[in-house]
Biopython code that builds the backbone (N, CA, C, O; Angstrom):
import numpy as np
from Bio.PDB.StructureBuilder import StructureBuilder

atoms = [
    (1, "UNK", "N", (97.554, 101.661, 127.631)),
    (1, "UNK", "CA", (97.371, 102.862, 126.841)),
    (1, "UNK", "C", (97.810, 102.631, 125.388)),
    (1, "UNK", "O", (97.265, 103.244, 124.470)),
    (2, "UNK", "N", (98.621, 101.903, 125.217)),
    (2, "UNK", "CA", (99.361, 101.392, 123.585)),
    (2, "UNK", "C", (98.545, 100.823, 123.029)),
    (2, "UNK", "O", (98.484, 100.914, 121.803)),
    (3, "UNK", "N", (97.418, 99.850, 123.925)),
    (3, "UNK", "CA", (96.269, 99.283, 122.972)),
    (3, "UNK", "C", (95.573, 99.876, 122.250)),
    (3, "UNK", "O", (95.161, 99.576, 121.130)),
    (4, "UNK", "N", (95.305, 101.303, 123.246)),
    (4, "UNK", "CA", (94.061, 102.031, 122.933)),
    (4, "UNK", "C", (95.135, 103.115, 121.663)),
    (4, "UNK", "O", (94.543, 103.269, 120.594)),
    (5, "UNK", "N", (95.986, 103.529, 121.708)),
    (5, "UNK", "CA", (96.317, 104.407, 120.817)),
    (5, "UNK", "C", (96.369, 103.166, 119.328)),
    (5, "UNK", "O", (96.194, 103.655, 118.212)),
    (6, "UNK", "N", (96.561, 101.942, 119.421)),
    (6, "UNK", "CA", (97.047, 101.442, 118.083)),
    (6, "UNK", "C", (95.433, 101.321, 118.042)),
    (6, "UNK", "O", (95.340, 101.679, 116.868)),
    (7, "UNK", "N", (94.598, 101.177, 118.282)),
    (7, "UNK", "CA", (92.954, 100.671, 118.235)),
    (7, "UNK", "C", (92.442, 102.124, 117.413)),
    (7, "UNK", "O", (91.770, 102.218, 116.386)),
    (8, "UNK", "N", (92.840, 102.851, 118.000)),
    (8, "UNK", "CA", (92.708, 104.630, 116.909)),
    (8, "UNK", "C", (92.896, 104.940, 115.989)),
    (8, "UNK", "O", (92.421, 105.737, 115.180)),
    (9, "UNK", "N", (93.901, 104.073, 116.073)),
    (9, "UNK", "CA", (94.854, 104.877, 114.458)),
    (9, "UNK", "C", (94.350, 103.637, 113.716)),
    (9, "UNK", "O", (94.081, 103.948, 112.556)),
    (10, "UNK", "N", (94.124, 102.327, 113.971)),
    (10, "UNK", "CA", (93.407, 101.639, 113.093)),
    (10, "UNK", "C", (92.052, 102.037, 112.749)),
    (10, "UNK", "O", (91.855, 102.105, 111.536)),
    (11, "UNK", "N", (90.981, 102.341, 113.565)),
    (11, "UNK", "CA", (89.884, 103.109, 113.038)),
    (11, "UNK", "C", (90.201, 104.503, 112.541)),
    (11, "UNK", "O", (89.185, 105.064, 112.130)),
    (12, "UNK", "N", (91.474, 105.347, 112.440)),
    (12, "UNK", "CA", (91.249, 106.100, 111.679)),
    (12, "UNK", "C", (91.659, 105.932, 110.165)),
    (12, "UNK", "O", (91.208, 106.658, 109.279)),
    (13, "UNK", "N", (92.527, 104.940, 109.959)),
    (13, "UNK", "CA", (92.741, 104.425, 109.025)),
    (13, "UNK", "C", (91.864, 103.803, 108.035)),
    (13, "UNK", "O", (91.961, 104.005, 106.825)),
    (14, "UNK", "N", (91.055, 103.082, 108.558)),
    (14, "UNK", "CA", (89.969, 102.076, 108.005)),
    (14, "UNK", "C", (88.999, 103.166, 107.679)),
    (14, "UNK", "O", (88.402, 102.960, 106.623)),
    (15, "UNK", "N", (88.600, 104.552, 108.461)),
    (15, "UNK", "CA", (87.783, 105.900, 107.929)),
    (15, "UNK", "C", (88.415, 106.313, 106.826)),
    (15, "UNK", "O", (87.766, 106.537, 105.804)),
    (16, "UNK", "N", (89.740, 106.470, 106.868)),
    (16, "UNK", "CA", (90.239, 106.961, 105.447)),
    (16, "UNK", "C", (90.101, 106.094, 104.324)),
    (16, "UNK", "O", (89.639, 106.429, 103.233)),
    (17, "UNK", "N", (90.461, 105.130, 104.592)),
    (17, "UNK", "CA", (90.532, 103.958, 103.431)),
    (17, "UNK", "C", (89.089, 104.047, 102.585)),
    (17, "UNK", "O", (88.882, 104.078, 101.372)),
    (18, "UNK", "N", (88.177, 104.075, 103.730)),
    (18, "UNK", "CA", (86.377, 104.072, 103.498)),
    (18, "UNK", "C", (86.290, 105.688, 102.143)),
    (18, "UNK", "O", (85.719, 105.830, 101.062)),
    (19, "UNK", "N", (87.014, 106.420, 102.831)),
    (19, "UNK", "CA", (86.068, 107.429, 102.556)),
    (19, "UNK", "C", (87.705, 107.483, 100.485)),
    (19, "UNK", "O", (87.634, 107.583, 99.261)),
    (20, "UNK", "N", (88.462, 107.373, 101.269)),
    (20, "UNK", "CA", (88.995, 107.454, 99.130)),
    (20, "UNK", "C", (88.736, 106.705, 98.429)),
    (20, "UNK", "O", (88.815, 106.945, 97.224)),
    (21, "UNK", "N", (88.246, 105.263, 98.990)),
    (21, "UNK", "CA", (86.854, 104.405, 97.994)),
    (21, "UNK", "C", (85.936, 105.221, 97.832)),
    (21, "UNK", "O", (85.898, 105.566, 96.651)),
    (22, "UNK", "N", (85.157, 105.710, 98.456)),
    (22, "UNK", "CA", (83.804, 106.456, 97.977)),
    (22, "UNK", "C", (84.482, 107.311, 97.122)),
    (22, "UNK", "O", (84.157, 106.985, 95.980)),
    (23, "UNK", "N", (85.181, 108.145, 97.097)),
    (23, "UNK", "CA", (85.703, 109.510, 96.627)),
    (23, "UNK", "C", (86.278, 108.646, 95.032)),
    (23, "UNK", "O", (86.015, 109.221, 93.976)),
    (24, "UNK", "N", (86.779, 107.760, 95.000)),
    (24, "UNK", "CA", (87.513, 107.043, 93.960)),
    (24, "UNK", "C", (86.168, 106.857, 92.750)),
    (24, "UNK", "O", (86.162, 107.257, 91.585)),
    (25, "UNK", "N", (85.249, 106.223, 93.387)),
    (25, "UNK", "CA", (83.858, 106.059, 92.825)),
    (25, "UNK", "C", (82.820, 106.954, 92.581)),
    (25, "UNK", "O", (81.710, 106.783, 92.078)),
    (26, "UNK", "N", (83.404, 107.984, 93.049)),
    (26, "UNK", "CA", (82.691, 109.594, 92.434)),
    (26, "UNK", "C", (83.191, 109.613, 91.219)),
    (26, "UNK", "O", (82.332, 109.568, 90.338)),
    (27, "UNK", "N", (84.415, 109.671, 90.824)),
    (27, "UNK", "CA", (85.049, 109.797, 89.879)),
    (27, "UNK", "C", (84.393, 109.090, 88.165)),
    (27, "UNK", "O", (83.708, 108.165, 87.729)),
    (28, "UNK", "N", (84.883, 109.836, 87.873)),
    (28, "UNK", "CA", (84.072, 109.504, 86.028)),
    (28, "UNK", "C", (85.497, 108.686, 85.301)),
    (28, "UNK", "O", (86.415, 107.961, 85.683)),
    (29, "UNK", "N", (85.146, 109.147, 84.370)),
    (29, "UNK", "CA", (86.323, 109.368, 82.821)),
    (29, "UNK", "C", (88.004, 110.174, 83.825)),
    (29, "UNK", "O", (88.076, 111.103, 84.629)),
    (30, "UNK", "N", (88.848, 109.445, 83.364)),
    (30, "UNK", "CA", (89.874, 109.541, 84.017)),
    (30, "UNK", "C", (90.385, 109.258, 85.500)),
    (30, "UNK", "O", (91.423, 109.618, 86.055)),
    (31, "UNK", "N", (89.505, 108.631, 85.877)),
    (31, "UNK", "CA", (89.525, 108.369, 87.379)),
    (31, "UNK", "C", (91.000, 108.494, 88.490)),
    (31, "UNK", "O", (91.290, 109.116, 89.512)),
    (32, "UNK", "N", (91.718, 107.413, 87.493)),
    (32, "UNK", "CA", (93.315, 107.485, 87.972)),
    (32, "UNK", "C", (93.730, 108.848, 88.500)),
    (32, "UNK", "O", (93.962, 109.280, 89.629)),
    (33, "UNK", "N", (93.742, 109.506, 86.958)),
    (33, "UNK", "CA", (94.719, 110.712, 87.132)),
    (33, "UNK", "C", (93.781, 111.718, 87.998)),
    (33, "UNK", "O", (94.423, 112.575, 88.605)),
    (34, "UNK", "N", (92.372, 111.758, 88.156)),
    (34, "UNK", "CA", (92.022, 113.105, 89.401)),
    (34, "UNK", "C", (92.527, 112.380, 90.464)),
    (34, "UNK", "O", (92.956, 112.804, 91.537)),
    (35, "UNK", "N", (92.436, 111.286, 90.074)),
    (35, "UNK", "CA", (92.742, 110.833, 92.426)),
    (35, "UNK", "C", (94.328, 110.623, 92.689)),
    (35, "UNK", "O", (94.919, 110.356, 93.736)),
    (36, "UNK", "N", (94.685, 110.780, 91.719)),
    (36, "UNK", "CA", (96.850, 110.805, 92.083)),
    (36, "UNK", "C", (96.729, 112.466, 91.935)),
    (36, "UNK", "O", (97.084, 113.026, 92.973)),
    (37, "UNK", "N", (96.346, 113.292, 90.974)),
    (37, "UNK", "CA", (96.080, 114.309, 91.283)),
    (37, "UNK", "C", (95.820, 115.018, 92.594)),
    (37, "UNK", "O", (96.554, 115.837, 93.147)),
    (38, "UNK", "N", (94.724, 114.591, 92.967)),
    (38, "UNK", "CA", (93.761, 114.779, 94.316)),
    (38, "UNK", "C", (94.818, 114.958, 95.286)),
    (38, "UNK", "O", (94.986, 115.969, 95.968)),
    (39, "UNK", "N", (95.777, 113.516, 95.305)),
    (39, "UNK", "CA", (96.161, 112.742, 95.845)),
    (39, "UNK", "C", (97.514, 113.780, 96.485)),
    (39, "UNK", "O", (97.999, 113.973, 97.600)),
    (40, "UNK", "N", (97.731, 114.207, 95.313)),
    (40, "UNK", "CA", (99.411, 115.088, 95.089)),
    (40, "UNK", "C", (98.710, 116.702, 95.877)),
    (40, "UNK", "O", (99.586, 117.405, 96.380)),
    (41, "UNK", "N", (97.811, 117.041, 95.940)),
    (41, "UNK", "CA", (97.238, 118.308, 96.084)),
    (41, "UNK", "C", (97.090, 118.171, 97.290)),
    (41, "UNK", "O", (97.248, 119.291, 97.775)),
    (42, "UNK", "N", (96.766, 117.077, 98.478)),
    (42, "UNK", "CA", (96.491, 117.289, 99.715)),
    (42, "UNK", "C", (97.664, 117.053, 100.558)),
    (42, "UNK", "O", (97.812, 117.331, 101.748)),
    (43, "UNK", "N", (98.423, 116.527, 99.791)),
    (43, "UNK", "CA", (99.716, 116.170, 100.009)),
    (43, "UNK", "C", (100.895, 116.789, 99.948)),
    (43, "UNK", "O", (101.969, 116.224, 100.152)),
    (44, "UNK", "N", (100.695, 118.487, 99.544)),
    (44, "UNK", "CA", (101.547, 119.475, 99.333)),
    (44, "UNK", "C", (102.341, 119.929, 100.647)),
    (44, "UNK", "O", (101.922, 119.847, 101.801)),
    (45, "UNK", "N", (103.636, 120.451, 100.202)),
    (45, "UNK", "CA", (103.619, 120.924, 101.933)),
    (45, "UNK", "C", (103.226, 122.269, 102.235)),
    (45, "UNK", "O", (103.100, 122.812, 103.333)),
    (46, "UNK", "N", (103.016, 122.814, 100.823)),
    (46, "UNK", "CA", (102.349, 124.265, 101.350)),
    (46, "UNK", "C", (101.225, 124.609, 100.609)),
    (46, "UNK", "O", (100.541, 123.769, 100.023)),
    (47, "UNK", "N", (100.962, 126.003, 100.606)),
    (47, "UNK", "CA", (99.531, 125.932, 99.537)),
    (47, "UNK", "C", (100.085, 126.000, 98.052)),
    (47, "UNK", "O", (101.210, 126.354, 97.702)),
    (48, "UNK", "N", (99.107, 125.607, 97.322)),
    (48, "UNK", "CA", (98.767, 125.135, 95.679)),
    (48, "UNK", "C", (98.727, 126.472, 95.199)),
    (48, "UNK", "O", (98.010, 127.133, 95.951)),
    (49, "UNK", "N", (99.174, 127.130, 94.302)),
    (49, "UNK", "CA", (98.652, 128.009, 93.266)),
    (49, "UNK", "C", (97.933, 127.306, 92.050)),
    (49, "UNK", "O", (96.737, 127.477, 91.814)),
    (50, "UNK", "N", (98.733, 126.532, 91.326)),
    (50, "UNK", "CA", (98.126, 125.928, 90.189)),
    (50, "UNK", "C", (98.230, 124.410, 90.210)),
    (50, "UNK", "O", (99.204, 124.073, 90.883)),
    (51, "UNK", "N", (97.571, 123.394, 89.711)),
    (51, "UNK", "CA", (97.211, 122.391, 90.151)),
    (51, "UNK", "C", (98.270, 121.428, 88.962)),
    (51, "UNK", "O", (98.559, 120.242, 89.117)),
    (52, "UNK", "N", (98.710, 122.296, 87.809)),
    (52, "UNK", "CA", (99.719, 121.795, 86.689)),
    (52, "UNK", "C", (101.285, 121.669, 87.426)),
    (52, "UNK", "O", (102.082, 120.937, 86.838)),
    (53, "UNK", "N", (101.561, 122.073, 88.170)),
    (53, "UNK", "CA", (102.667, 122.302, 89.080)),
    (53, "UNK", "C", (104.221, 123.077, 88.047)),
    (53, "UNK", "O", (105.437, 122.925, 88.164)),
    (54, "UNK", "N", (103.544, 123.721, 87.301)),
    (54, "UNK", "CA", (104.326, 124.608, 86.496)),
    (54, "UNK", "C", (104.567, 126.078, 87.200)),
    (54, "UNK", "O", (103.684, 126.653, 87.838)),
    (55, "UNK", "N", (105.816, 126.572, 87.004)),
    (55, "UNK", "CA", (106.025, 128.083, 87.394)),
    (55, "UNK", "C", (105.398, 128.951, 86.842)),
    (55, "UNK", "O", (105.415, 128.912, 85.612)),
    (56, "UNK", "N", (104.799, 129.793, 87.353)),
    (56, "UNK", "CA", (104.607, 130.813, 86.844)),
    (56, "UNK", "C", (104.684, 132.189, 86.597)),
    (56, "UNK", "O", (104.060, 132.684, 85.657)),
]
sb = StructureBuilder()
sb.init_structure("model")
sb.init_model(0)
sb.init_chain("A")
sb.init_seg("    ")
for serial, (resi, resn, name, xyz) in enumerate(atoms, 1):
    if name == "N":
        sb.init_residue(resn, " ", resi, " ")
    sb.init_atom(name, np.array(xyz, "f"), 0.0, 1.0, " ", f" {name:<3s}", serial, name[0])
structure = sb.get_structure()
C-alpha cells in the first residue's frame, strides 16, 4: 500500500509541477512577481481581501 500511496503523490506532484510551467508561460511582462504573487494568494491561510497585503 506505501508503494501505491508514494506512486500518487508523485503523479500528483509532477501534475502540479506541469501545470505552474504552463501557468508561468502565460505570464507576460513581470512574470516573477504575478507568480510569487499568485503564489502568496493560494497560499493564504484564509481568504484575501486585497492582494497588496496592506490593512485596511
Amino acid at each position: 500500500m506505501r508503494v501505491l500511496q508514494r506512486a500518487c503523490e508523485q503523479n500528483a506532484f509532477a501534475e502540479l509541477s506541469r501545470f505552474r510551467t504552463a501557468f508561468y508561460g502565460c505570464l507576460s511582462a513581470r512574470a516573477d512577481a504575478f507568480f510569487e504573487l499568485t503564489d502568496a494568494l493560494l497560499c493564504a491561510d484564509g481568504p484575501v481581501k486585497t492582494p497588496s497585503g496592506g490593512s485596511c
